[in-house]
C-alpha positions as YAML, in Angstrom:
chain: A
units: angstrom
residues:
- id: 1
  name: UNK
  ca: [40.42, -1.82, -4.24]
- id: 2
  name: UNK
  ca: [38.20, -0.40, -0.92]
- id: 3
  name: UNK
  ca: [38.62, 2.97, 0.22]
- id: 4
  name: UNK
  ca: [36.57, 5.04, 2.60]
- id: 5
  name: UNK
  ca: [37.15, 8.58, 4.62]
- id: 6
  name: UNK
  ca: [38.32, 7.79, 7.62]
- id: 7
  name: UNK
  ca: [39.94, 10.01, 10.57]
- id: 8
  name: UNK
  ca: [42.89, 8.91, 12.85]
- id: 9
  name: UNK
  ca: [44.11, 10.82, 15.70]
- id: 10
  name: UNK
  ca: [42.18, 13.60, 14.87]
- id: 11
  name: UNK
  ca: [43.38, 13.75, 11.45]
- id: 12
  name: UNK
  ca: [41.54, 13.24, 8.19]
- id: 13
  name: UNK
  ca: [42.02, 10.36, 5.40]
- id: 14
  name: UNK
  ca: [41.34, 7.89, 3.85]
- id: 15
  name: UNK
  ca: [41.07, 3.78, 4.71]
- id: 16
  name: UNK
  ca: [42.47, 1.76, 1.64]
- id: 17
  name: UNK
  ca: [42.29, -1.82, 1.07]
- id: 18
  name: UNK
  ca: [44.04, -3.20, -2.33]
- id: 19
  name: UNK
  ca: [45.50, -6.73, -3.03]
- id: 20
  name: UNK
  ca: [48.59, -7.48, -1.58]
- id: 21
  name: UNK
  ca: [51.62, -6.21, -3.63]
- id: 22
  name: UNK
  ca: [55.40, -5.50, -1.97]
- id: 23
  name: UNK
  ca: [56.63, -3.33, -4.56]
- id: 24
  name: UNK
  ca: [53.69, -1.40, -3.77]
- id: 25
  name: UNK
  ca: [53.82, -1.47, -0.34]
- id: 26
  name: UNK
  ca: [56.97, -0.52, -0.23]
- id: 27
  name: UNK
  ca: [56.53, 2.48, -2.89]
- id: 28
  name: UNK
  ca: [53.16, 3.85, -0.30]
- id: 29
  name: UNK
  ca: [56.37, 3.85, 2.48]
- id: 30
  name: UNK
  ca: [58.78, 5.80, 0.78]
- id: 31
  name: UNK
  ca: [55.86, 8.78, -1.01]
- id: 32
  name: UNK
  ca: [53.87, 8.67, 2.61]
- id: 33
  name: UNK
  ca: [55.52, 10.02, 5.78]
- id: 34
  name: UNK
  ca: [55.43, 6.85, 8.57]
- id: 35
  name: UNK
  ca: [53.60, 10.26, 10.51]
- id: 36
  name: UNK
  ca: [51.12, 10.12, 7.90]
- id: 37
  name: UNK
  ca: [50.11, 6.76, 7.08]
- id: 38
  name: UNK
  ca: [49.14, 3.72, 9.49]
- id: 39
  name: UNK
  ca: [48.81, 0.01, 8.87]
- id: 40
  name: UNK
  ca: [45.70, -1.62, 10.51]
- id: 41
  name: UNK
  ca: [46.13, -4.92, 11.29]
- id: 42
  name: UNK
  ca: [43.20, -5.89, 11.89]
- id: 43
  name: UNK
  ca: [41.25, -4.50, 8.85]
- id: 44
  name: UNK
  ca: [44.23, -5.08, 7.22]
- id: 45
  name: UNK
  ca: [43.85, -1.74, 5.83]
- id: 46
  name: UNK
  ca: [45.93, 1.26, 5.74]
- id: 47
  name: UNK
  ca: [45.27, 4.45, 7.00]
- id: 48
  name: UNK
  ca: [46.92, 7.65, 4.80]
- id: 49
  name: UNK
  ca: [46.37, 11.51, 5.67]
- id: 50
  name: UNK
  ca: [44.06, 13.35, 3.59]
- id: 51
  name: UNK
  ca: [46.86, 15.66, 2.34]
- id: 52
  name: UNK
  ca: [48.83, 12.69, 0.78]
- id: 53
  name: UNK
  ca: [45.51, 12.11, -1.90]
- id: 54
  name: UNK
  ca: [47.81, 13.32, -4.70]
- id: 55
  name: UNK
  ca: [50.05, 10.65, -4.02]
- id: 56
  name: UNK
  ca: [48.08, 7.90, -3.78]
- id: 57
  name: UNK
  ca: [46.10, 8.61, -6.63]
- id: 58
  name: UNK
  ca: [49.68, 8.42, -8.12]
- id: 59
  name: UNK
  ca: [50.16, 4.99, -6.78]
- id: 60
  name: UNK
  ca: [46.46, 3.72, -7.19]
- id: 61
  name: UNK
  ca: [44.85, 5.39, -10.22]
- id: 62
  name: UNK
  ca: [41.52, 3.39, -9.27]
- id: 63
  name: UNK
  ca: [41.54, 5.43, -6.53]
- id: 64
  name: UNK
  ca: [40.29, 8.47, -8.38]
- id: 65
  name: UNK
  ca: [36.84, 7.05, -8.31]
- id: 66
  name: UNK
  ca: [36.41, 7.15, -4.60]
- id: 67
  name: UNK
  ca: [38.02, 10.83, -4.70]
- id: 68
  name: UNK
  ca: [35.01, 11.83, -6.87]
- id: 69
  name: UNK
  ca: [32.45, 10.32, -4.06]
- id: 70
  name: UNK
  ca: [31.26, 13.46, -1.80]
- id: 71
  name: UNK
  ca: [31.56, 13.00, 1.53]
- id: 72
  name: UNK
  ca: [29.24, 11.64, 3.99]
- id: 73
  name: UNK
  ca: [28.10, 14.50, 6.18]
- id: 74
  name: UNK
  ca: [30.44, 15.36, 9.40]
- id: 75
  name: UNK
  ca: [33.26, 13.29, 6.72]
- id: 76
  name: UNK
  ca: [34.89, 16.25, 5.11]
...
């Protein structure tokens, strides 16, 4: 798993990058708002609003260790 701080449309989050899994996929669509979460084709990454963290530490415990990581200044 890959994830960075990353803002879209003037909103804060995070860039995630994990192996390809449907059932997981599909369980990121139905916690995360479609307003709230992007797919990025191209980094074939998706994008997911900082206030969603909860839930995708829920879906991605890994993701806990990139949580702990202080931001990068300007990143907040």
């Amino acid at each position: 798993m890959k994830a960075y701080r990353a803002g879209l449309n003037d909103r804060s989050g995070w860039c995630l990058a994990f192996k390809y899994d449907d059932q997981l996929v599909e369980r990121l669509k139905r916690r995360i708002p479609h307003t709230s979460r992007a797919w990025l084709p191209s980094a074939k990454e998706w994008w997911v609003a900082s206030e969603y963290e909860q839930e995708v530490l829920e879906l991605l415990p890994e993701f806990e260790a990139f949580l702990r990581q202080a931001p990068l200044p300007g990143m907040a």
